[in-house]
C-alpha positions as CSV (number, residue, x, y, z in Angstrom):
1,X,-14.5,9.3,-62.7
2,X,-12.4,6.2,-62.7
3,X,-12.8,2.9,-64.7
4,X,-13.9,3.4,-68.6
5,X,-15.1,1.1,-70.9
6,X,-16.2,0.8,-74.3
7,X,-17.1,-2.4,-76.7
8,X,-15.0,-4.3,-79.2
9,X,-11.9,-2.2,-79.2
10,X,-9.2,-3.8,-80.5
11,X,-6.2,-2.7,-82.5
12,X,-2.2,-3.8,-83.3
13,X,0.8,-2.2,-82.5
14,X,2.2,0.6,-85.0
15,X,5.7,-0.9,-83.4
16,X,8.3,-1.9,-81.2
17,X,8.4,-0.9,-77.6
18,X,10.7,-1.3,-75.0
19,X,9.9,-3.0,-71.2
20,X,9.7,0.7,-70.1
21,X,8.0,2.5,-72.3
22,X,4.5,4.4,-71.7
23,X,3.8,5.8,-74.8
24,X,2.1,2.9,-77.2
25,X,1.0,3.5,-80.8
26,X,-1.6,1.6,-82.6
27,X,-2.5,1.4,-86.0
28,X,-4.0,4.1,-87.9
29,X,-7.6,5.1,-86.9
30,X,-7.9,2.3,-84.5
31,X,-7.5,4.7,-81.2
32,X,-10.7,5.8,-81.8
33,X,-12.3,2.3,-81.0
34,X,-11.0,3.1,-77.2
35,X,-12.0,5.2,-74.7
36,X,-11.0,8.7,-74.5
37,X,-9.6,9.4,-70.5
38,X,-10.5,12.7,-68.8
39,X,-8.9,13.6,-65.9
40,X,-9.1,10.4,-62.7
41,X,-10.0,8.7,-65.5
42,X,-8.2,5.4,-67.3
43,X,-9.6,1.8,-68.6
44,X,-7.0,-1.3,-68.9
45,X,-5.7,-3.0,-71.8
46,X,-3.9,-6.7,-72.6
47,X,-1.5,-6.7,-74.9
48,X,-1.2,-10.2,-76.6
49,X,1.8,-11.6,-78.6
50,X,1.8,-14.9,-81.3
51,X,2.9,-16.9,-78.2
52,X,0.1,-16.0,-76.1
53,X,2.2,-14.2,-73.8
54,X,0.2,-11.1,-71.9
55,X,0.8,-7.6,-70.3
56,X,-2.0,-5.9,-68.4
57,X,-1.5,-1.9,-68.9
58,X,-3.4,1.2,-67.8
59,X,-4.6,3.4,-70.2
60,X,-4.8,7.2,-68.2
61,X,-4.6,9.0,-71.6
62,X,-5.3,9.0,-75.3
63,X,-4.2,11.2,-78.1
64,X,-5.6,9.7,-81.5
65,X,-3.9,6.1,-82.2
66,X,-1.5,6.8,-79.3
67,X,-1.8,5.5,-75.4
68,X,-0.4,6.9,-72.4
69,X,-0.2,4.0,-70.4
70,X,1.1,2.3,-66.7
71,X,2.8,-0.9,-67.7
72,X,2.5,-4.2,-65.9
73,X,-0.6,-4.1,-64.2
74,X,-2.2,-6.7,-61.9
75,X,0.4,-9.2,-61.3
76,X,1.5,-9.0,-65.4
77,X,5.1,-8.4,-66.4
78,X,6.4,-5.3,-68.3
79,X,8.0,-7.1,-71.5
80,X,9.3,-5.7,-74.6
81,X,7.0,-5.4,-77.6
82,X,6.7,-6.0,-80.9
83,X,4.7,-4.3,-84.0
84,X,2.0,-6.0,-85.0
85,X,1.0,-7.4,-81.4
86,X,-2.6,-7.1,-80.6
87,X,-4.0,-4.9,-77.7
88,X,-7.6,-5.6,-76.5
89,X,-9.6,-3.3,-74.2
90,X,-10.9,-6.6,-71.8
91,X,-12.4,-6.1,-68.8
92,X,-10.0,-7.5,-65.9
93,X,-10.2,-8.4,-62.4
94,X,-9.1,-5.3,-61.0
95,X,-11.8,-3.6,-62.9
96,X,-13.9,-5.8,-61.5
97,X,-13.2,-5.1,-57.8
98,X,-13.5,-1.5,-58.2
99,X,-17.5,-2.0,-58.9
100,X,-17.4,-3.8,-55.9
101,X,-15.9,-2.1,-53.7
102,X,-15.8,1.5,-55.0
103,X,-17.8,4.2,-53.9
104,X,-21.1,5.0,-56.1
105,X,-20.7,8.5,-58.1
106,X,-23.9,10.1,-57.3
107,X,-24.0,11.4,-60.9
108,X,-25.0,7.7,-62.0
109,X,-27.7,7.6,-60.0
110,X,-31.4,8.1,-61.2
111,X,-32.8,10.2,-58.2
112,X,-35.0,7.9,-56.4
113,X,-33.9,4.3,-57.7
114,X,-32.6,3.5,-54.4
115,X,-35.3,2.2,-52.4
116,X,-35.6,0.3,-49.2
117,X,-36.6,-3.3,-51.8
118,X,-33.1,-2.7,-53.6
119,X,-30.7,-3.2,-50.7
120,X,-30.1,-6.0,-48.0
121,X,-30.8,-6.3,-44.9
122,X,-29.1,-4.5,-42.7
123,X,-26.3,-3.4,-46.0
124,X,-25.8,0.5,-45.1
125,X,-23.7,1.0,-41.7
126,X,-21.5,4.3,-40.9
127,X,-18.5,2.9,-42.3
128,X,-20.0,2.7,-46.1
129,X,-20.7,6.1,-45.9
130,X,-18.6,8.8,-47.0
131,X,-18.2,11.9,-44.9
132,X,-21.2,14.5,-45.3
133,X,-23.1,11.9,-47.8
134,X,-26.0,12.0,-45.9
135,X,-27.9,15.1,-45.6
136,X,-31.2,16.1,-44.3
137,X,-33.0,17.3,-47.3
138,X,-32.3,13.5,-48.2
139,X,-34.1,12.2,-44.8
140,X,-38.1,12.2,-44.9
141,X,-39.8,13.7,-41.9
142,X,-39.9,10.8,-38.7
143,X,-37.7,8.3,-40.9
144,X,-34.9,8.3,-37.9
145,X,-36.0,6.8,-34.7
146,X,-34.4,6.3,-31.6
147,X,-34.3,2.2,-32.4
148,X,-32.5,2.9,-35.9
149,X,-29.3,4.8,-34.0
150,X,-26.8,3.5,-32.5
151,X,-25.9,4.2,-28.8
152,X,-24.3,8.0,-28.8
153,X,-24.5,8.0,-32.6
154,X,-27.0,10.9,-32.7
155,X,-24.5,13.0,-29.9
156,X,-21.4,12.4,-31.7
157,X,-23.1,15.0,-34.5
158,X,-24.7,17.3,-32.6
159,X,-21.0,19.2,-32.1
160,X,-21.5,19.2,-28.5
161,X,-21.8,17.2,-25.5
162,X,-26.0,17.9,-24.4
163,X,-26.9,17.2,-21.1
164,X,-28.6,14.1,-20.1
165,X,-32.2,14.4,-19.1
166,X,-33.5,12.2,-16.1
167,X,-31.9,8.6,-15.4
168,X,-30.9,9.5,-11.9
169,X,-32.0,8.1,-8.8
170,X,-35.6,8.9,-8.1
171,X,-36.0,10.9,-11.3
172,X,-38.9,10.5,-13.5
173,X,-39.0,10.9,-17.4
174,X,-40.8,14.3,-17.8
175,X,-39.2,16.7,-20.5
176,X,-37.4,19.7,-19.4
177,X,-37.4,23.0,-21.7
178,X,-35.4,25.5,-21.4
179,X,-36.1,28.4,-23.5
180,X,-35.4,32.4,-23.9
181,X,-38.4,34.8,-22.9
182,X,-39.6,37.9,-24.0
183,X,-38.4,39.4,-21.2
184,X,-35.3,39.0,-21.7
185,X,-34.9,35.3,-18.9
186,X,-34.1,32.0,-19.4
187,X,-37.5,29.7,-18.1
188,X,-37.7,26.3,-16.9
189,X,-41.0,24.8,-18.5
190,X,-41.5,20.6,-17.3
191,X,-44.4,18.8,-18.4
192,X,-47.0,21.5,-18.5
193,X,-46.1,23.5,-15.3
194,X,-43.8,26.4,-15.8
195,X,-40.9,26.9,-13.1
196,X,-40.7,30.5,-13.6
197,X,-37.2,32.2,-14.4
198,X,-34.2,30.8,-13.4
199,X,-31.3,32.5,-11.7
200,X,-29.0,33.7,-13.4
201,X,-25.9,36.1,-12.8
202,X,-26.2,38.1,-16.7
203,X,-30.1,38.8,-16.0
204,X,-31.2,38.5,-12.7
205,X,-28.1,40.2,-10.7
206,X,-25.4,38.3,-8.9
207,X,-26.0,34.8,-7.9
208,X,-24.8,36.4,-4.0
209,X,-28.0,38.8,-4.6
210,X,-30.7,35.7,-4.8
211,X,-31.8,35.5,-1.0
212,X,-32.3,39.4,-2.0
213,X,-34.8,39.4,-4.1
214,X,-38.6,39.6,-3.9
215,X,-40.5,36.9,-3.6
216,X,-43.8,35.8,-5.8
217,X,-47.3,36.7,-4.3
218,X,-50.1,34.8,-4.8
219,X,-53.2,37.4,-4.1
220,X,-56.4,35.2,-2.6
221,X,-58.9,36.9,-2.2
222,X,-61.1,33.7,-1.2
223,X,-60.9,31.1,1.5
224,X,-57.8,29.2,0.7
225,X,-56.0,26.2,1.4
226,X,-51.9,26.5,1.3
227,X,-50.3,24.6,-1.3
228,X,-46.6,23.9,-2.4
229,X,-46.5,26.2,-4.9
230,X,-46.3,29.0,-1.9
231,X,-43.5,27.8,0.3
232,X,-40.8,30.4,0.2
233,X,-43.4,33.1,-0.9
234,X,-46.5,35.5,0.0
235,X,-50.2,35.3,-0.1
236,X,-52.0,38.5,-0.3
237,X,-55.8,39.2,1.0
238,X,-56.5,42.4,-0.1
239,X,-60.7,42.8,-0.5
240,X,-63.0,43.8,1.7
241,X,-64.3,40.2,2.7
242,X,-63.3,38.0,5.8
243,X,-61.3,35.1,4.3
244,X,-59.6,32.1,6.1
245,X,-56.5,30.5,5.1
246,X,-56.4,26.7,5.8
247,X,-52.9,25.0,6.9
248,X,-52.7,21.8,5.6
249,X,-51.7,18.6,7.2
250,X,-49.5,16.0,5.6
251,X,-51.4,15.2,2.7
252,X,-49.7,18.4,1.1
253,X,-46.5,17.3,1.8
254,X,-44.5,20.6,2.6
255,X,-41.2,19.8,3.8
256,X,-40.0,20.7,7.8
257,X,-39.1,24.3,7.6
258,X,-40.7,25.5,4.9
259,X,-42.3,29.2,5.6
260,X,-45.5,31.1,3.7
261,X,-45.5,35.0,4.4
262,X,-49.2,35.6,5.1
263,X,-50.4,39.4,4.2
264,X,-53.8,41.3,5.1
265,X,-54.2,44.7,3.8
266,X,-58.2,44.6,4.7
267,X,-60.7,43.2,6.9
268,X,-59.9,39.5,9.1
269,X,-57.9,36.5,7.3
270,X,-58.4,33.7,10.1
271,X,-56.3,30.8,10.2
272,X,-56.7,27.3,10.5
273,X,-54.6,24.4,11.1
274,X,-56.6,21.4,9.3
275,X,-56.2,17.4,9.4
276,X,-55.1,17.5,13.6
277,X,-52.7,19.5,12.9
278,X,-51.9,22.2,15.5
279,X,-51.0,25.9,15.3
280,X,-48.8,27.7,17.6
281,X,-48.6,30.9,17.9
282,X,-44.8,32.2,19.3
283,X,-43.8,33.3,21.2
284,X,-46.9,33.3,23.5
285,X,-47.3,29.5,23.0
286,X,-51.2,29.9,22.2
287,X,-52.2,27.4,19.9
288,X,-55.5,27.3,17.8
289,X,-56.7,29.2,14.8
290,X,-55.4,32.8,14.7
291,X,-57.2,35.8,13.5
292,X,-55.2,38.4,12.2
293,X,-56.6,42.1,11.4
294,X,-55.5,44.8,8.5
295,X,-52.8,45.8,7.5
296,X,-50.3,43.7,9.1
297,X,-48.7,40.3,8.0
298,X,-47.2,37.3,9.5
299,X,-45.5,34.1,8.8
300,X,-46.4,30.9,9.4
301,X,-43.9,27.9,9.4
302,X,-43.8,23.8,8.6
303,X,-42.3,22.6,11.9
304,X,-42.8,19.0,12.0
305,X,-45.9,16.6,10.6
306,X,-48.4,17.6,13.4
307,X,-47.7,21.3,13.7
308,X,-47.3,25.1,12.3
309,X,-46.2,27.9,13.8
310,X,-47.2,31.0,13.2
311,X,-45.2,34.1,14.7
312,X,-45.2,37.9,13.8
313,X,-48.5,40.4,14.0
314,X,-51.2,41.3,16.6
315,X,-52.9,37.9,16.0
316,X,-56.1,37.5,18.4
């Protein structure tokens, strides 16, 4: 596609041609010293005459000796013509250019001659790429890094707008991954601790359901020391062994109001505010460690820094 050339092709005029015509005959058997234009193809031709006078035409077709041409090219006159004149295939300036600037046909290319020694520094940008010239197969594995795109370069292909992960006040940098479970739930996964399913109204019920549903029990069946992971849920003692449940003070920093459902279905579960902390029971106002028998439950609540409650049951 586009410019043609070829070496030595010279030939004469068969005869006279008007300023306007586009159909030029040379002298027998010389065509075939030019090239032969396919379709978006062409080469350019001067046509010279005894007074040194010159036309720059386009060649877009050949049939034998005859030239289908564009007359007056690059900033040459159309003139009339005589027989006899000679017509050179010489490469021009606007031929010139169009190596230059024009795109390179992948077809000319040995595959792999284009290597990182060949080009300048800093020579391919987006603009001299064509649309959908650079695919992945053509990409080795870690060869685009964060510092080689440009600022939203990598979101503008993705086909949609992702959601920007941490940046915001107070947030740290840990990855967040979503992802699709066997069960049939989306799962929050960050840094190696899994969140659990999250709520949503196609798998989990209506979003006016979620203060409905049941809440995760931890079964500890040892002495025990609260941590965050139980706020909002339920700690089961179910052997037959007399266990105690520590409440931490504020080096386990559970917020004011947070609540941990205790549950005893055999023996004693005693428990014990730790650090200075103190435990009240409500709504007698008793305060100390709490011993509660089986089966019953109760809850016990984060009121402040120094102290729990703990209300519910026939705690001793």
């Amino acid at each position: 596609m586009g410019y043609l050339f070829t070496n030595n092709a010279v030939g004469v005029l068969a005869g006279s041609y008007s300023a306007s015509a586009t159909a030029i005959t040379m002298g027998a058997g010389q065509g075939a010293l030019f090239p032969s234009p396919g379709l978006g193809e062409w080469f350019a031709a001067t046509i010279v005459d005894v007074s040194n006078n010159k036309e720059i035409v386009l060649c877009t077709g050949r049939t034998a000796d005859t030239l289908t041409v564009m007359r007056g090219q690059e900033g040459t006159a159309a003139r009339a013509l005589a027989a006899g004149e000679r017509i050179e295939h010489r490469l021009t300036a606007a031929a010139l250019i169009s190596l230059r600037d024009g795109a390179i046909d992948g077809s000319r290319l040995v595959d792999g001659s284009i290597t990182g020694a060949k080009l300048a520094t800093q020579t391919i940008t987006a603009n001299k790429l064509a649309a959908n010239s650079v695919g992945t197969f053509q990409l080795a594995e870690g060869a685009v890094t964060a510092p080689k795109l440009a600022s939203g370069a990598a979101a503008l292909n993705l086909g949609f707008t992702p959601v920007q992960q941490g940046g915001g006040p107070g947030m740290t940098g840990e990855r967040i991954i979503l992802g699709w479970t066997a069960q049939g739930k989306i799962s929050a996964y960050i840094e190696g601790f899994n969140y659990g399913f999250l709520l949503a109204e196609q798998n989990n019920g209506t979003v006016g359901s979620a203060g409905r549903r049941g809440i995760p029990i931890n079964v500890q069946n040892n002495d025990y020391v609260l941590g965050l992971t139980d706020a909002g849920g339920a700690i089961l003692h179910s052997d037959a062994t007399n266990r105690i449940y520590y409440l931490p003070d504020v080096s386990v920093p559970f917020e004011n109001g947070s609540w941990v459902k205790i549950i005893n279905r055999s023996a004693f579960v005693t428990l014990i505010p730790m650090g200075g902390m103190s435990l009240i029971y409500t709504p007698s106002g008793l305060t100390g460690a709490r011993i509660m028998g089986a089966p019953d439950q109760c809850i016990v609540e984060r009121v402040d820094e120094t102290t729990w409650w703990v209300h519910g049951g026939a705690l001793a």
